[in-house]
N, C-alpha and C positions, 0 to 999 in steps of 0.2 A: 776962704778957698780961692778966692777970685785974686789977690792978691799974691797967692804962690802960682797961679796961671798965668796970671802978667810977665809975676818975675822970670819963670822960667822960658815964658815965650820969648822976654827981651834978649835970655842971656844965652837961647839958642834957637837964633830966626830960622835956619832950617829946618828944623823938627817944628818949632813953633808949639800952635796946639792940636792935640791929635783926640778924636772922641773915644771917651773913656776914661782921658787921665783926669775928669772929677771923680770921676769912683774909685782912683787911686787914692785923691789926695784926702776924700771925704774919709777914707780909711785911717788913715793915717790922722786927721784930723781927731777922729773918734778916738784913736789907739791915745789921747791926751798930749799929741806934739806940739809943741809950737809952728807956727809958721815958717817959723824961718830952717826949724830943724828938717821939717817936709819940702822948704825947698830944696834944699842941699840933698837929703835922701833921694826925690824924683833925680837931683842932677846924678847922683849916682848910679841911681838905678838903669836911667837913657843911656850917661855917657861915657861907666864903665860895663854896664850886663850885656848892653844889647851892641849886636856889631853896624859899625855905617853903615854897611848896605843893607840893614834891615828897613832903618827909618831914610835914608838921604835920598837914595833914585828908588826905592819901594820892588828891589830886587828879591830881597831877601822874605820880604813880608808874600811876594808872586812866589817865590819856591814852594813857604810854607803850608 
């Protein structure tokens, strides 16, 4: 787990790590992924589902 947190914090220092995404990745862990499949799904999930301004200036996470 600590390994798909690294990687995803290096490969986007703005979101970085945000509490909670262990009990993502711990999911996803358990669901039988690999690591490297779990990292690519969290990249998915950050940097196509949710919009910049949810996670970048924390505009969108204040509306919600």
């Amino acid at each position: 787990m600590r390994n798909v947190l690294n990687a995803f914090g290096l490969r986007n220092p703005i979101v970085g790590y945000c509490q909670g995404f262990n009990y993502i990745v711990a999911r996803m862990l358990a669901a039988e992924l690999t690591e490297e499949e779990c990292f690519w799904l969290m990249c998915q999930i950050i940097e196509s589902l949710l919009p910049l301004d949810f996670y970048a200036k924390m505009i969108g996470l204040c509306v919600d």
